[in-house]
MMTF fields as JSON, N, C-alpha, C and O atoms, coordinates in Angstrom:
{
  "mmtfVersion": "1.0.0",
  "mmtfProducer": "UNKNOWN",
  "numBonds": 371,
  "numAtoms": 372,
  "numGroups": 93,
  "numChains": 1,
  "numModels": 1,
  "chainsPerModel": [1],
  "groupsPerChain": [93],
  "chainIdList": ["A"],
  "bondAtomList": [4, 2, 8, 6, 12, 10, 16, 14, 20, 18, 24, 22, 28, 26, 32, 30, 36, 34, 40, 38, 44, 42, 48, 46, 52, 50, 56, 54, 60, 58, 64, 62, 68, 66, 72, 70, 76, 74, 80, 78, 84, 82, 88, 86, 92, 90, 96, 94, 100, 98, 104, 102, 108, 106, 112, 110, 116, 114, 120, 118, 124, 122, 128, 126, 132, 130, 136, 134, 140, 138, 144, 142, 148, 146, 152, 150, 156, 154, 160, 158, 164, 162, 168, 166, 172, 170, 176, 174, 180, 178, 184, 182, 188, 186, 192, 190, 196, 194, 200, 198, 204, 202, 208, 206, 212, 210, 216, 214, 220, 218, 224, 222, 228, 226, 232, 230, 236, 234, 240, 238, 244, 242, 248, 246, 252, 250, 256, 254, 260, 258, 264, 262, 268, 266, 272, 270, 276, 274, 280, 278, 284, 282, 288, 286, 292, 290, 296, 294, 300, 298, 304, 302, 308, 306, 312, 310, 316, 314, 320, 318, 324, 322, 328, 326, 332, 330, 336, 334, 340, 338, 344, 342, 348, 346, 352, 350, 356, 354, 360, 358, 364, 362, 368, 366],
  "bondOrderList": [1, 1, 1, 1, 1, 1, 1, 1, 1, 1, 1, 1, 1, 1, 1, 1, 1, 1, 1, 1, 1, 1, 1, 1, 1, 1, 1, 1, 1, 1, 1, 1, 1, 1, 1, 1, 1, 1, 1, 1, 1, 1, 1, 1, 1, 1, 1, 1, 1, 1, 1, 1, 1, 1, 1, 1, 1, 1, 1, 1, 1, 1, 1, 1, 1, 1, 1, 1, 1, 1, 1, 1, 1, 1, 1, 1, 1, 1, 1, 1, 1, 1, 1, 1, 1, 1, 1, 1, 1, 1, 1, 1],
  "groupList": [{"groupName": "UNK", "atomNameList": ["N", "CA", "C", "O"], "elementList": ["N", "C", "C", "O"], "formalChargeList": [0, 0, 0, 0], "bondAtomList": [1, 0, 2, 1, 3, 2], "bondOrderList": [1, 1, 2], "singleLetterCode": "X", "chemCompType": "L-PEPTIDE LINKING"}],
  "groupTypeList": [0, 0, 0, 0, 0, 0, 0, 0, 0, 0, 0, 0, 0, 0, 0, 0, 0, 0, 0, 0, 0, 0, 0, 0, 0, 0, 0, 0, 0, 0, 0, 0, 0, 0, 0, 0, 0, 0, 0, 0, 0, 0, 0, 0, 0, 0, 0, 0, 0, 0, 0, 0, 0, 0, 0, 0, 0, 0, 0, 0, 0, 0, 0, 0, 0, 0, 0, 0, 0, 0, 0, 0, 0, 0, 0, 0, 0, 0, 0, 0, 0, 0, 0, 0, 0, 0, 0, 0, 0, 0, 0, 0, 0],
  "groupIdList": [1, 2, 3, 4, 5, 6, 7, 8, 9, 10, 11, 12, 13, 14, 15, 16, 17, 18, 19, 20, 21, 22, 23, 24, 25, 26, 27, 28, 29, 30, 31, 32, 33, 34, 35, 36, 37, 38, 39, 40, 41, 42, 43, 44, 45, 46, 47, 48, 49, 50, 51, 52, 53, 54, 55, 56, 57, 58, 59, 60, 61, 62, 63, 64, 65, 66, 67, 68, 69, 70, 71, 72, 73, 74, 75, 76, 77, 78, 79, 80, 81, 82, 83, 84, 85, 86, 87, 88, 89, 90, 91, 92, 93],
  "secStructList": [7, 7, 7, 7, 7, 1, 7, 1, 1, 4, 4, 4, 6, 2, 2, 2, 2, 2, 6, 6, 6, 6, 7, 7, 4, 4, 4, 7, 7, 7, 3, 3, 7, 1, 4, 4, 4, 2, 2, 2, 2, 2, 1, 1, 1, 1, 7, 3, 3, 7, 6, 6, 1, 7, 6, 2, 2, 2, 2, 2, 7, 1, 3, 3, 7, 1, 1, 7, 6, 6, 1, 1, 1, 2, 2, 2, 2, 2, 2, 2, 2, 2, 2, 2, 2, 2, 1, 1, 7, 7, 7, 7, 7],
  "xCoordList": [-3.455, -4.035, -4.386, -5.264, -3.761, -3.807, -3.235, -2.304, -4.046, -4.067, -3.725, -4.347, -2.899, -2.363, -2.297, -1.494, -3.929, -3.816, -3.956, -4.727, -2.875, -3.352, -2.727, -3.104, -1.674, -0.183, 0.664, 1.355, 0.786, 1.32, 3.01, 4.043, 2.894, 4.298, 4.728, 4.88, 4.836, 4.73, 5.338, 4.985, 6.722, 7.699, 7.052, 7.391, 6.192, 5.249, 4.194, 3.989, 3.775, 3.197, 3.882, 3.55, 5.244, 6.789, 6.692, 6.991, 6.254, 6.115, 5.248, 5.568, 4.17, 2.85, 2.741, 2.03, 3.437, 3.647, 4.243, 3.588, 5.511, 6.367, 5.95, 6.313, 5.001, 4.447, 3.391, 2.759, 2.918, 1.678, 1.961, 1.586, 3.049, 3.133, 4.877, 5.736, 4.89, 5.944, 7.489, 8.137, 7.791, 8.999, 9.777, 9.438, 10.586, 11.679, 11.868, 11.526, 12.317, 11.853, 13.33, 13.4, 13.969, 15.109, 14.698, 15.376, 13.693, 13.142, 12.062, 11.037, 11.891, 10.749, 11.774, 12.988, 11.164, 10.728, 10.288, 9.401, 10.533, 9.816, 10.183, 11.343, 9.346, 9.754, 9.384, 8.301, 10.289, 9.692, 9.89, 10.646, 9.433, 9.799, 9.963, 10.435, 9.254, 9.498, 9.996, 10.232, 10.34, 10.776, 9.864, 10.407, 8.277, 7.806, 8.062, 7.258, 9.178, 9.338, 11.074, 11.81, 11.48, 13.138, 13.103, 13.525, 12.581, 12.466, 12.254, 13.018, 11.015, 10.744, 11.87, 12.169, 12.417, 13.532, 14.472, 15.228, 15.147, 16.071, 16.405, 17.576, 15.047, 14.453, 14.395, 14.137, 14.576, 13.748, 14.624, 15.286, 15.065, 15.95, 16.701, 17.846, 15.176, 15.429, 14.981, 13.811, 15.603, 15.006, 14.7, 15.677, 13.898, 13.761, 13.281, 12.589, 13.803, 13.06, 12.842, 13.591, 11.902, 11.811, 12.825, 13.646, 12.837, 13.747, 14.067, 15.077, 12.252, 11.726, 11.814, 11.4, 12.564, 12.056, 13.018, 14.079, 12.716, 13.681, 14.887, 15.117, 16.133, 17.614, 18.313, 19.14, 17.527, 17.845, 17.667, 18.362, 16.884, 16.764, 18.008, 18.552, 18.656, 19.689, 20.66, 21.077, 21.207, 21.806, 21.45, 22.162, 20.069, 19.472, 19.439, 19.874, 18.567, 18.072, 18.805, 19.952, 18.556, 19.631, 19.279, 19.794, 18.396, 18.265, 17.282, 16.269, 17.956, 17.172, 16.746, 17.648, 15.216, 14.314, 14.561, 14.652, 14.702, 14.857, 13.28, 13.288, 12.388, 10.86, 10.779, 11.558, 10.131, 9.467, 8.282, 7.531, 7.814, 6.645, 5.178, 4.657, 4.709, 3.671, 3.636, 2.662, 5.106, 5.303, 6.328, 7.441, 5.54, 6.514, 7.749, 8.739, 7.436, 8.244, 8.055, 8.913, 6.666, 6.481, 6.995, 7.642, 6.702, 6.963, 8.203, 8.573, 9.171, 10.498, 11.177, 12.118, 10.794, 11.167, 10.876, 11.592, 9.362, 9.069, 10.178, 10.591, 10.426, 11.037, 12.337, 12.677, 12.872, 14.237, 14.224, 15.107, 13.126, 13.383, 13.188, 13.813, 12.261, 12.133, 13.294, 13.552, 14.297, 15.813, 16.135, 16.203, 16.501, 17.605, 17.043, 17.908, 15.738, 15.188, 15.197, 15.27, 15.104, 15.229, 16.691, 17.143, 17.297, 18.79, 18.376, 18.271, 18.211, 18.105, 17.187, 17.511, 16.349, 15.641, 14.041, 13.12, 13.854, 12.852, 12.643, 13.266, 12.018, 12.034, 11.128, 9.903, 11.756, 11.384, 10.124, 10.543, 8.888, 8.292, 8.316, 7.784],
  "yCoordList": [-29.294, -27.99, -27.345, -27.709, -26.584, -26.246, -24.463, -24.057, -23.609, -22.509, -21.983, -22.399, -21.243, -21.076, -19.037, -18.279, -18.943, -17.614, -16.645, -16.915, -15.061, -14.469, -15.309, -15.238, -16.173, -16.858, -15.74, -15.174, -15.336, -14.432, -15.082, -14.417, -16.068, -16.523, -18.011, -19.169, -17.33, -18.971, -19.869, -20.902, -19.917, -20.995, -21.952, -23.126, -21.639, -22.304, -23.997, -25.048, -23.128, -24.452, -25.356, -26.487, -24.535, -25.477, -26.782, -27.67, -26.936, -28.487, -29.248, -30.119, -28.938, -29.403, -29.502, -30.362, -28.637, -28.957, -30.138, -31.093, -30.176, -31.015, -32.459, -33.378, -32.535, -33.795, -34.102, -35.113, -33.179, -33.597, -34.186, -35.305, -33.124, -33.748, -34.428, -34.371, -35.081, -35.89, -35.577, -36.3, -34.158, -33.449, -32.771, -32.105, -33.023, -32.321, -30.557, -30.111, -29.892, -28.471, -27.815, -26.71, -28.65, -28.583, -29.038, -28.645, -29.848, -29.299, -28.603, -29.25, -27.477, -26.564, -25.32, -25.236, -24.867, -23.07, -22.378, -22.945, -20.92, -19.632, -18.698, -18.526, -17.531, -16.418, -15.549, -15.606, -14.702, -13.727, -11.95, -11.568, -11.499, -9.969, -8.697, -7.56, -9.642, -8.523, -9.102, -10.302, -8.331, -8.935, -10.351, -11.401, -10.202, -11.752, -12.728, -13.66, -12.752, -14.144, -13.994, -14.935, -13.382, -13.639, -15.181, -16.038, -15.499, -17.158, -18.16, -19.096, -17.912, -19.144, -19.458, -20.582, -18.291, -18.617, -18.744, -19.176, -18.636, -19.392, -20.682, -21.06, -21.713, -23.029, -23.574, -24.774, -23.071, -24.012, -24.04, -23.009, -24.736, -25.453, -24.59, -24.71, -23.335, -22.638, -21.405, -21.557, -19.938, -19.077, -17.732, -17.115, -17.5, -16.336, -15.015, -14.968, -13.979, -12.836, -12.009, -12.193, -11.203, -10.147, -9.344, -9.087, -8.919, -7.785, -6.333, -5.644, -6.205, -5.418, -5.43, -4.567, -6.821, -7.153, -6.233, -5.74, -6.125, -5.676, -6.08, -7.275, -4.929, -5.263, -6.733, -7.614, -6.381, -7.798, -9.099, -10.104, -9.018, -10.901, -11.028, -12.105, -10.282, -10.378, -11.306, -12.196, -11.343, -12.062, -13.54, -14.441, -13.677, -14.718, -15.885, -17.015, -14.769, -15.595, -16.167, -15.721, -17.213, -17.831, -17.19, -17.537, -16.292, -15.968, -14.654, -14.595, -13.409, -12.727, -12.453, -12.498, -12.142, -12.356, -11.137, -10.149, -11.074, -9.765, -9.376, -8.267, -9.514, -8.909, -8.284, -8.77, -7.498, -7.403, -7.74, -8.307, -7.624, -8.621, -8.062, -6.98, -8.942, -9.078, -8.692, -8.437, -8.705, -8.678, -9.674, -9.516, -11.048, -11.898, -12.556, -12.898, -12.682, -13.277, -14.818, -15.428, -15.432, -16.866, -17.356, -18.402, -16.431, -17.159, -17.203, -18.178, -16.474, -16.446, -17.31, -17.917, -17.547, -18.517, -20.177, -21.165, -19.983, -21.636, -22.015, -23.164, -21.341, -20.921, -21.642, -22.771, -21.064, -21.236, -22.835, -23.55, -23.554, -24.396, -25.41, -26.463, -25.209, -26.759, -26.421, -27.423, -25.091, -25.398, -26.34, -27.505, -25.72, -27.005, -28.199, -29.074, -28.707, -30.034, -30.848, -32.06, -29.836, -31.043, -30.615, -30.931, -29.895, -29.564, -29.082, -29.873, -27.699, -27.159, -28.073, -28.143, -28.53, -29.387, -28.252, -28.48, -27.683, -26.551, -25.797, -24.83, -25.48, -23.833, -22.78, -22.897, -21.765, -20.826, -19.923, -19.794, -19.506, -18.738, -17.38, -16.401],
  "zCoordList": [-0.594, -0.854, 0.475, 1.257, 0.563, 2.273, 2.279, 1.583, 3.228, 2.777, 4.362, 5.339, 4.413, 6.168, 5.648, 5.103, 6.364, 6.223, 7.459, 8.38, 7.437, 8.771, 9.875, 11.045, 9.41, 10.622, 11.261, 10.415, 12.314, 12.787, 13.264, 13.351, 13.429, 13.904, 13.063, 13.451, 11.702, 10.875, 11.075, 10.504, 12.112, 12.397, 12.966, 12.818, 13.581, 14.27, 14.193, 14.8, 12.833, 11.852, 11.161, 10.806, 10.938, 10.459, 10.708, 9.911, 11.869, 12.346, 11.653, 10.845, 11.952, 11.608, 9.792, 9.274, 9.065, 7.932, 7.634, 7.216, 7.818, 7.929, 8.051, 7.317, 9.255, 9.837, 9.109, 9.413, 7.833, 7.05, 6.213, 5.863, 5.551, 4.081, 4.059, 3.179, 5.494, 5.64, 4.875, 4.118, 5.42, 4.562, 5.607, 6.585, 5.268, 6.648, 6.278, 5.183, 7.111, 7.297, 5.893, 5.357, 5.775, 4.558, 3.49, 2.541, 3.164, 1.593, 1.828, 1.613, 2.205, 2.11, 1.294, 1.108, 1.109, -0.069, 0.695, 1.333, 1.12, 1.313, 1.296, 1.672, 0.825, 0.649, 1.634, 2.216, 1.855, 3.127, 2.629, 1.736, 3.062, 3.178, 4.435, 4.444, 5.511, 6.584, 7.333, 7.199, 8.47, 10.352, 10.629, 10.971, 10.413, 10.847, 9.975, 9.945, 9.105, 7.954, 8.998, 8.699, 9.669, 9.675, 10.091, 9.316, 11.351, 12.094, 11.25, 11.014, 10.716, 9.386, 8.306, 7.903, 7.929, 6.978, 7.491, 6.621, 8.633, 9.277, 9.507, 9.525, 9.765, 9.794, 8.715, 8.814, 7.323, 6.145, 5.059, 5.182, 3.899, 3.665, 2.363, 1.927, 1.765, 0.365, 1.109, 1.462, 1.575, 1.736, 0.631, 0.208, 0.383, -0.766, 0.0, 1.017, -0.72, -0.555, -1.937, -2.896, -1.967, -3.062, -3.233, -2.353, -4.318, -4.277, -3.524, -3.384, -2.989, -2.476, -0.923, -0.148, -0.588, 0.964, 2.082, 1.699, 2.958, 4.089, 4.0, 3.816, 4.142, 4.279, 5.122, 4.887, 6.048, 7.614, 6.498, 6.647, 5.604, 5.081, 4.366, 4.614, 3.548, 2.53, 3.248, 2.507, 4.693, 5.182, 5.173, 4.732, 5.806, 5.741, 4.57, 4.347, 3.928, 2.295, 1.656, 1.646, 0.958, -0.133, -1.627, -2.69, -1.456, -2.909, -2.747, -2.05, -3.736, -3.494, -5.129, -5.965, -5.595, -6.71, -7.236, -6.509, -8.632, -9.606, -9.406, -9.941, -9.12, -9.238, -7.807, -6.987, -7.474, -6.266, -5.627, -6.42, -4.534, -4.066, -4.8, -4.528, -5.674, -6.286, -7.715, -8.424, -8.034, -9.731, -10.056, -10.558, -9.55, -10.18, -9.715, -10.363, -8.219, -6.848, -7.305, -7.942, -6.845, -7.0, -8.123, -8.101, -9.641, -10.815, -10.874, -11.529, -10.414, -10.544, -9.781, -10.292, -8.286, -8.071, -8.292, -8.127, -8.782, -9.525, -10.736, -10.891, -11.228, -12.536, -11.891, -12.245, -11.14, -10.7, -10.154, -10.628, -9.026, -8.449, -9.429, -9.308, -10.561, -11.621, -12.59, -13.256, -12.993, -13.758, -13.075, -13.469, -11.357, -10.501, -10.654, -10.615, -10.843, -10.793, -12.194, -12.395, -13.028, -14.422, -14.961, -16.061, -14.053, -14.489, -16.238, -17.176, -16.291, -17.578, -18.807, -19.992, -18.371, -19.461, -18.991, -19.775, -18.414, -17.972, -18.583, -18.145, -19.577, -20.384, -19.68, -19.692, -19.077, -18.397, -19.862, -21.012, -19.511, -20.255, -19.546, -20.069]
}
């Protein structure tokens, strides 16, 4: 339970995550939306953006979210990462 707020250069802590909860920077998740998420999602293994996010990520991202940021970004992508994990045994609400 760990709350990383007001990170100005999040690639940064990449490490230090990693080294906590003993996970390599390729199974991490994140979603970004502006110029300061481009670095972090370059580094990390699932990149998301909103629907809403800046043009520059579309390249980046591996996935871009039918919601936009703060209607339903996180749930959509939780949604998405436990289908791939129980391979369709997940019922999306």
């Amino acid at each position: 339970k760990k709350l990383y707020d007001g990170v100005v250069k999040k690639e940064q802590i990449l490490e230090k995550i990693c080294r906590e909860f003993k996970v390599k920077s390729s199974e991490i998740a994140f979603i970004g939306d502006d110029v300061n998420d481009i670095k972090m999602l370059e580094k990390i293994g699932f990149a998301a953006m909103p629907n809403n996010g800046i043009k520059q990520l579309r390249k980046i991202c591996d996935y871009k979210c039918k919601a936009s940021g703060g209607e339903g970004v996180l749930r959509e992508i939780g949604d998405l990462i436990l289908e791939k994990k129980f391979l369709g045994k997940y019922k999306s609400y």
